[in-house]
LUMTI-495927 format. One record per residue (C-alpha): residue in one letter; x, y, z. Coordinates in steps of 0.05 Angstrom, whole numbers, padded with zeros to 5 digits, always signed. Last residue first. Layout:
% residues N
AXYZ;...
***
This chain:
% residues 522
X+02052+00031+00563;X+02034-00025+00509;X+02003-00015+00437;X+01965-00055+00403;X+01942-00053+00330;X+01888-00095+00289;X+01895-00077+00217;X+01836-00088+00183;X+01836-00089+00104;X+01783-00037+00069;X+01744-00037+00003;X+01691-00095+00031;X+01686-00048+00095;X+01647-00004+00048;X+01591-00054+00032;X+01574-00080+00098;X+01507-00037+00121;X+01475-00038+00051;X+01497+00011-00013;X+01514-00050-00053;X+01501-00118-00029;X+01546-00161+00016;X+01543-00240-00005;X+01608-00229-00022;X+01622-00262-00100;X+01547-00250-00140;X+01503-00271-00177;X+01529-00341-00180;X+01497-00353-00104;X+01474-00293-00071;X+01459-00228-00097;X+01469-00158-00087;X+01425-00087-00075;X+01413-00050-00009;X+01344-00032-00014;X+01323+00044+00014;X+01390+00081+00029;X+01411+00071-00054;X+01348+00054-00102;X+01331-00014-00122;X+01273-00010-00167;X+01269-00088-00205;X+01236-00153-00186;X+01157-00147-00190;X+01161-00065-00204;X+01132-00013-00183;X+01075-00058-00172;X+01104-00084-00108;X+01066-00149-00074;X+01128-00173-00047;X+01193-00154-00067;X+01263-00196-00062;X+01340-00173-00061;X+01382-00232-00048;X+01359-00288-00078;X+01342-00360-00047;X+01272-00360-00035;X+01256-00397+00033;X+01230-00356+00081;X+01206-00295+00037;X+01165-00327+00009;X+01138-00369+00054;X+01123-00299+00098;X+01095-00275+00029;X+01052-00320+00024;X+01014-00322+00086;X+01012-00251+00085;X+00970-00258+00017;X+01004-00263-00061;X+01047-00229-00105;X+01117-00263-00103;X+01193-00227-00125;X+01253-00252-00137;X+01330-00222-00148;X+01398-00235-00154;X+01404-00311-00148;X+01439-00344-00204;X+01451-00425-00209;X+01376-00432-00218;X+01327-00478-00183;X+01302-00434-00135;X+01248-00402-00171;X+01228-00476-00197;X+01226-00507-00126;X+01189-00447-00096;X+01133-00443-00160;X+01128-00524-00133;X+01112-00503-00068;X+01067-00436-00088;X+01017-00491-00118;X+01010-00524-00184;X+01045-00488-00226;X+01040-00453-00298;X+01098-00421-00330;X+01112-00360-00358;X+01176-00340-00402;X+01194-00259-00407;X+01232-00234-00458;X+01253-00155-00466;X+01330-00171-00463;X+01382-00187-00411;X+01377-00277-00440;X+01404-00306-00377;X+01396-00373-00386;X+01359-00426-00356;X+01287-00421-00360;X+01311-00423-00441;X+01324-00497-00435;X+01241-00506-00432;X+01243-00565-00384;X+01197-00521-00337;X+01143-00515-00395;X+01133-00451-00440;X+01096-00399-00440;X+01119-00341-00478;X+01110-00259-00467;X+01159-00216-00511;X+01164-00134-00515;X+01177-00128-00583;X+01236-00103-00615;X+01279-00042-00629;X+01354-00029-00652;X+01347+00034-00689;X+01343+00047-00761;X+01278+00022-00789;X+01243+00055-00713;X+01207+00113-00751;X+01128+00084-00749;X+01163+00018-00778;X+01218-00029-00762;X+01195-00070-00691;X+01234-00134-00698;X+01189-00188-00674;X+01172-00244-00622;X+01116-00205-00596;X+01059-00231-00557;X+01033-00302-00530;X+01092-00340-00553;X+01096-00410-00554;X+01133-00468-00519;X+01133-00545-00524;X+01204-00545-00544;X+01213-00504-00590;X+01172-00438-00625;X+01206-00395-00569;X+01281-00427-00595;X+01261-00372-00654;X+01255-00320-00608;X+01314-00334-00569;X+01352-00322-00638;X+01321-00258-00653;X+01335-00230-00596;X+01403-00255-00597;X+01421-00215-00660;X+01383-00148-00622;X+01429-00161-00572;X+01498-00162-00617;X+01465-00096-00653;X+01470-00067-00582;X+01429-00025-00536;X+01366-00052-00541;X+01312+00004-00568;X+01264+00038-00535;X+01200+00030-00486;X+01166+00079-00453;X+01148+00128-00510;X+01104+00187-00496;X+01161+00234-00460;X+01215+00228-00531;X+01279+00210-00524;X+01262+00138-00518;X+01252+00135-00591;X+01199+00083-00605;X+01155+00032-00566;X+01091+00064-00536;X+01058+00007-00493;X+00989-00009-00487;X+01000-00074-00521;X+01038-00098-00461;X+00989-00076-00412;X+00927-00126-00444;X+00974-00174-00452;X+00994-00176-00383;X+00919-00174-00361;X+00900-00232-00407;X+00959-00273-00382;X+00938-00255-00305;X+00862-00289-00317;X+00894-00338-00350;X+00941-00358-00302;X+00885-00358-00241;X+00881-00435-00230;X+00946-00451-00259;X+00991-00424-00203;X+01045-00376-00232;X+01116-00386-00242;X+01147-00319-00280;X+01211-00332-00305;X+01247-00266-00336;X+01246-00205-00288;X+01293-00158-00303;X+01349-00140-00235;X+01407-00151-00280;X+01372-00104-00316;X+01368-00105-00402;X+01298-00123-00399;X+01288-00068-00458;X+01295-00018-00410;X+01237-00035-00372;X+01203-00093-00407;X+01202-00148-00344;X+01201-00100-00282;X+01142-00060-00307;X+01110-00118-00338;X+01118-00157-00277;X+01097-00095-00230;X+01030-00075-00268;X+01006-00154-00279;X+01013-00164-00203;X+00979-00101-00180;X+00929-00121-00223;X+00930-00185-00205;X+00921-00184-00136;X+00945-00247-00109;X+00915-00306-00070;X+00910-00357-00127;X+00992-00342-00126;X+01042-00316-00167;X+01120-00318-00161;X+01164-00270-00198;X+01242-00301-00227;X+01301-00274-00235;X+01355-00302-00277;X+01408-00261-00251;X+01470-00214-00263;X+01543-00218-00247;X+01566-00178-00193;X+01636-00186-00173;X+01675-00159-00116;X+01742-00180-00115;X+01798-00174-00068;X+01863-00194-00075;X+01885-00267-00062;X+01964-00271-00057;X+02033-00294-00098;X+01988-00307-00158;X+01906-00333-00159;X+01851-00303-00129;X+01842-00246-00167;X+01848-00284-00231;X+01795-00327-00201;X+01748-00272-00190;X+01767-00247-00253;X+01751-00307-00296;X+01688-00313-00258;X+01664-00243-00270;X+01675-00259-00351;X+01640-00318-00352;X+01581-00291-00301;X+01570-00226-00349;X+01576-00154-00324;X+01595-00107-00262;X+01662-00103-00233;X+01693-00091-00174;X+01775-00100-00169;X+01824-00088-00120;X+01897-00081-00106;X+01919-00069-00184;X+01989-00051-00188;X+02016-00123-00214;X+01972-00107-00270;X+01941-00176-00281;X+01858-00142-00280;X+01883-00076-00310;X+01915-00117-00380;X+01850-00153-00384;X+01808-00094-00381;X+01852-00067-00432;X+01863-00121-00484;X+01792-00164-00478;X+01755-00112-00449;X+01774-00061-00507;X+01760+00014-00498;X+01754+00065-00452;X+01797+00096-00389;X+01792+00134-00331;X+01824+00151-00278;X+01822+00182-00212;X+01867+00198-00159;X+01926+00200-00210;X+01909+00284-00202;X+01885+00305-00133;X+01808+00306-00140;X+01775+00379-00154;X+01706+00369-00162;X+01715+00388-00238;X+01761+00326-00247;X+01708+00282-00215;X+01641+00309-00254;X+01684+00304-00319;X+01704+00234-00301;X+01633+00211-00297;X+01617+00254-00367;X+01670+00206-00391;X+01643+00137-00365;X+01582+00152-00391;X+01615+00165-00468;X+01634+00100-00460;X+01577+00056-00478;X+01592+00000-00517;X+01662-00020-00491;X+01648-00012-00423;X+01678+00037-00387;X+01749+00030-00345;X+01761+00064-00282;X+01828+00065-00248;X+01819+00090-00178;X+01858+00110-00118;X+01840+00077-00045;X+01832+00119+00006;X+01760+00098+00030;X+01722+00152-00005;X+01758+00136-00066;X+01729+00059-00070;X+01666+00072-00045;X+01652+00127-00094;X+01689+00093-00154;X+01644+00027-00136;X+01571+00076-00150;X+01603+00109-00204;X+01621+00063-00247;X+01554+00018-00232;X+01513+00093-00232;X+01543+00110-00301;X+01544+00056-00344;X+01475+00019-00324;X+01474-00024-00382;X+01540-00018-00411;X+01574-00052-00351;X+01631-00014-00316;X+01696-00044-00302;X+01727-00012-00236;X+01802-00024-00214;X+01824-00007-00144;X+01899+00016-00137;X+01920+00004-00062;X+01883-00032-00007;X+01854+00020+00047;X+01860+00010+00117;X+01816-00005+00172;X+01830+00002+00238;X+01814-00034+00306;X+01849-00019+00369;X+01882-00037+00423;X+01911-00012+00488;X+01955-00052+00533;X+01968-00012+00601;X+02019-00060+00636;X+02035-00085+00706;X+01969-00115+00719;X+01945-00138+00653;X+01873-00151+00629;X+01883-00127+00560;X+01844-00061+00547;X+01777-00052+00508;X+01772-00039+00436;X+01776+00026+00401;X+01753+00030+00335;X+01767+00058+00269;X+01720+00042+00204;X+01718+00120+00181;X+01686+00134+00245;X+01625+00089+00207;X+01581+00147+00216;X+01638+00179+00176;X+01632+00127+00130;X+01565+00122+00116;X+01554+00203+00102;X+01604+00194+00041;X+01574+00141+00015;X+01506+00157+00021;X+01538+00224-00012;X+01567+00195-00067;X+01520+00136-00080;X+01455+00186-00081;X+01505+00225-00140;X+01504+00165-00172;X+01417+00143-00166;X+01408+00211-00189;X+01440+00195-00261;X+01408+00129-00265;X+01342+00160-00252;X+01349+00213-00300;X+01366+00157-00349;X+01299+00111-00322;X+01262+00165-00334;X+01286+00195-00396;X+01280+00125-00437;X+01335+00084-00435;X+01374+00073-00513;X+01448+00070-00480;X+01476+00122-00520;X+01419+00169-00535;X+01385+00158-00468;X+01443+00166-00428;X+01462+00232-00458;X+01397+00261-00441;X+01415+00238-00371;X+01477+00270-00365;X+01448+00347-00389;X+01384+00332-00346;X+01432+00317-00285;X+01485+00369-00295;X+01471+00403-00229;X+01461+00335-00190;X+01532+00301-00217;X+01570+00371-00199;X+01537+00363-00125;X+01547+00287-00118;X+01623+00306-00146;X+01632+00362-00089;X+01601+00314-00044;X+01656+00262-00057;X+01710+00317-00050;X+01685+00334+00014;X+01686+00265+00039;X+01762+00255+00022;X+01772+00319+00053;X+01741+00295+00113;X+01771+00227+00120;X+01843+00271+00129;X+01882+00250+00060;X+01939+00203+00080;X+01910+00155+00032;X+01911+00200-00023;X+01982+00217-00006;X+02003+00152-00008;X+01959+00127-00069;X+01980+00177-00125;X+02039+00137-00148;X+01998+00082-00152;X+01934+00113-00191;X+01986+00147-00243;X+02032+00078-00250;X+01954+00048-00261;X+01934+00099-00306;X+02001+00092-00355;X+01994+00012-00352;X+01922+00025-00382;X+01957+00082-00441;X+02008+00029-00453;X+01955-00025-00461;X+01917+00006-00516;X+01859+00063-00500;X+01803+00069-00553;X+01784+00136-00546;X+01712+00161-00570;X+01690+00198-00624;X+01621+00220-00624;X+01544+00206-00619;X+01539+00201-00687;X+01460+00190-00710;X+01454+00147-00774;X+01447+00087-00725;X+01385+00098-00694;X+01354+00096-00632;X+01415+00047-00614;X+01459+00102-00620;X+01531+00112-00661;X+01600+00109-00637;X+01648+00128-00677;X+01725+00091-00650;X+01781+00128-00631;X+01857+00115-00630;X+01922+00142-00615;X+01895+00163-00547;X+01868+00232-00535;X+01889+00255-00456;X+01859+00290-00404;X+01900+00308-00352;X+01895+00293-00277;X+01947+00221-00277;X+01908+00197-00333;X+01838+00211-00362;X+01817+00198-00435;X+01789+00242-00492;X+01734+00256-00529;X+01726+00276-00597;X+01654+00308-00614;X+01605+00290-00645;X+01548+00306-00621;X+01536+00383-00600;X+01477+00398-00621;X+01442+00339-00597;X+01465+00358-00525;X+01424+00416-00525;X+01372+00398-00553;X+01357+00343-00503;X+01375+00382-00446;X+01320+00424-00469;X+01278+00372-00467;X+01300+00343-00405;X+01277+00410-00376;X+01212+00409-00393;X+01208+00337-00377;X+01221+00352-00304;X+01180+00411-00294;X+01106+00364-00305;X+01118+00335-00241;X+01141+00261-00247;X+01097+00198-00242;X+01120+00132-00264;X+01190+00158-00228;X+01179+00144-00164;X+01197+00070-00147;X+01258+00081-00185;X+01267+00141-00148;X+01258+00220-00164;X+01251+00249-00096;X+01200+00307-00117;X+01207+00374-00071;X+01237+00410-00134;
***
């Protein structure tokens, strides 16, 4: 096919595409079930204990058997990853990069298969799963092509001035050991396999651990990259408890690295763990946002109203990227209000395996427990909510995990401008002028993403002085969401994230690399 399926893309697919997700989709529903197994040291491996996991569409449906790995079977990967390092390291750069396409290959020729999966165990509907899926094998080879145009981050530097001597120097970067990925369970195969990529293509040896609610990802991941042919303890992967296991591979004394993807309590406990014992180690955290979408008296609203609900109800607002404060300037907010409602109620809600429904289920019965909760604060504090607000049970959703798409307005004060809530709930509130819709953007402790519809004027304010780092203007593919790999490089300032370098930009390889500088006299 000729069609670049993006996130900015996918609202309009050829016609091929869900033909043969739906026969993906058969495909892998006849074989749930199944027992899967870990991967240590180049061998799969069952651990002494699996747990059923079931999907959010709805829970009679047994996705399969998955390994719950205890700390031995953690302290095995990491002895595999170490003792694998050397040689991995000493790998010419274009193996490595061979190897990297070989997975981005594998990844692309079991994309419908991959994607199907995605949608039964993480409730996304086929779009945004055969996005995800693309999105990881684009990480492998962007990855792949950046560092060799990097010169696999080795450079010569000029001379020292001497007379008697010929001093030559040089720049190199090295790789840091065992790197440690936790995976989050919205996004968990292009946020494993996005850091493994950058990780392994630099030298370092991996230890991979899914998140606890969606690991069956992880394990079609670790398919792709035993099938490509990695050297075994290169690559490993693991599934089950962040409290035992994920804790035991953050203090491993093996563990060089770590990148991980998830909640700003748990990122900050590892970014200090990092940084804490005999030496700091690296850590690249990336911890979500409370985004917010600006609009003005100038904007198009139509373009507006497509993009925030776009960015606000896909995938059940579980994105780090979601929108969920929307500021816009009282003169025109009840023009946009009607137009939002009017899009929200178009929506199909139901099983997101099927092509007419965009909206599914949350992933989790812990989400769908504080959906329920924020909706009830929605009734407080001077708020009220425009549209849903409900637990969706009929028309074939009683077992599955689905809700309402939510639109409340609320005052600044409301406390709920505050937190992160990573569910279908967006809060409006009216402004006086793009000024005061700055202050109240700004005024959050996260800063992942932001986006503004309004005229050149405002966007060059916008852009000027909102404090986020990945922001849209005037997009209606969506208000604060669509990152794709070699088009927006994706990371976040302030408590969204730990480097200030985003992923897939310029800078995001060198963050898996020391520098050596070396100088050598004749």
């Amino acid at each position: 096919m000729s069609f670049k399926l993006t996130y900015a893309t996918m609202f309009d697919p050829p016609a091929e595409m869900h033909v043969r997700f739906d026969a993906a989709m058969a495909e892998v529903k006849a074989a749930l079930g199944a027992r899967h197994p870990l991967h240590i040291g180049g061998a799969d491996r069952h651990s002494a204990d699996h747990d059923a996991r079931y999907s959010p569409i709805d829970q009679r449906l047994l996705l399969g058997h998955f390994p719950l790995a205890n700390r031995a079977d953690a302290d095995d990967a990491m002895i595999a990853a170490r003792s694998a390092f050397a040689s991995w390291r000493a790998t010419p750069a274009g193996e490595r990069v061979r190897l990297l396409r070989r997975a981005a290959t594998l990844i692309e020729d079991r994309l419908f298969t991959i994607a199907a999966a995605l949608t039964l165990e993480v409730g996304k509907n086929r779009m945004e799963a055969l996005g995800e899926v693309q999105e990881t094998a684009d990480f492998f080879n962007l990855y792949a092509d950046d560092f060799l145009a990097q010169n696999g981050f080795d450079h010569a530097l000029p001379d020292d001035p001497l007379a008697d001597y010929r001093s030559h120097n040089r720049s190199v970067m090295k790789p840091h050991g065992v790197w440690v990925v936790i995976a989050p369970f919205n996004f968990p195969f292009a946020l494993a396999g996005g850091p493994v990529a950058a990780a392994l293509v630099t030298g370092n040896t991996v230890v991979l651990k899914s998140a606890t609610d969606t690991p069956w990802s992880g394990r079609l991941l670790a398919d792709c990259l035993r099938d490509a042919g990695f050297p075994a303890g290169v690559f490993n992967y693991l599934s089950g408890d962040g409290a035992s296991v994920g804790a035991e591979l953050v203090a491993h004394p093996h563990t060089a690295g770590v990148t991980f993807t998830g909640s700003y309590p748990v990122g900050m406990a590892i970014y200090r763990a990092l940084a804490n014992g005999p030496y700091p180690r690296p850590c690249i955290v990336e911890m979500g946002g409370k985004n917010a979408c600006i609009v003005t008296s100038r904007a198009d609203l139509e373009r507006a109203a497509t993009g925030i609900v776009r960015s606000a109800f896909g995938m059940g607002g579980q994105k780090c990227s979601a929108l969920s404060r929307l500021y816009v300037e009282e003169t025109i907010a009840d023009e946009l209000i009607e137009k939002l409602l009017e899009k929200i109620r178009a929506l199909y809600i139901g099983d997101p395996g099927l092509r007419m429904n965009w909206l599914g289920p949350v992933t989790t019965a812990r989400a769908l427990e504080h959906y329920q909760h924020y909706c009830r604060q929605l009734d407080e504090n001077g708020s009220r909510i425009l549209i849903g607000g409900e637990r969706l049970q009929g028309d074939g959703r009683a077992q599955g995990f689905f809700v309402a798409p939510t639109l409340a307005e609320a005052p600044a004060e409301h406390p709920l401008f505050r937190e992160e809530m990573f569910l279908p709930i967006v809060m409006l509130c009216r402004v006086r002028d793009r000024e005061e819709a700055m202050r109240l953007a700004n005024d959050s402790p996260l800063g992942l993403t932001a986006g503004c519809y309004g005229n050149d004027d405002d966007l060059r304010y916008f852009f000027d002085h909102i404090e986020a780092g990945v922001t849209y203007g005037n997009r209606p593919q969506g208000a604060t969401t669509g990152a794709w790999p070699g088009y927006q490089p994706f990371g976040g300032w302030k408590g969204s994230g730990s480097t200030g370098k985003a992923i897939a930009s310029f800078y995001y390889l060198a963050q898996y690399l020391r520098e050596q500088s070396q100088t050598r006299v004749e």
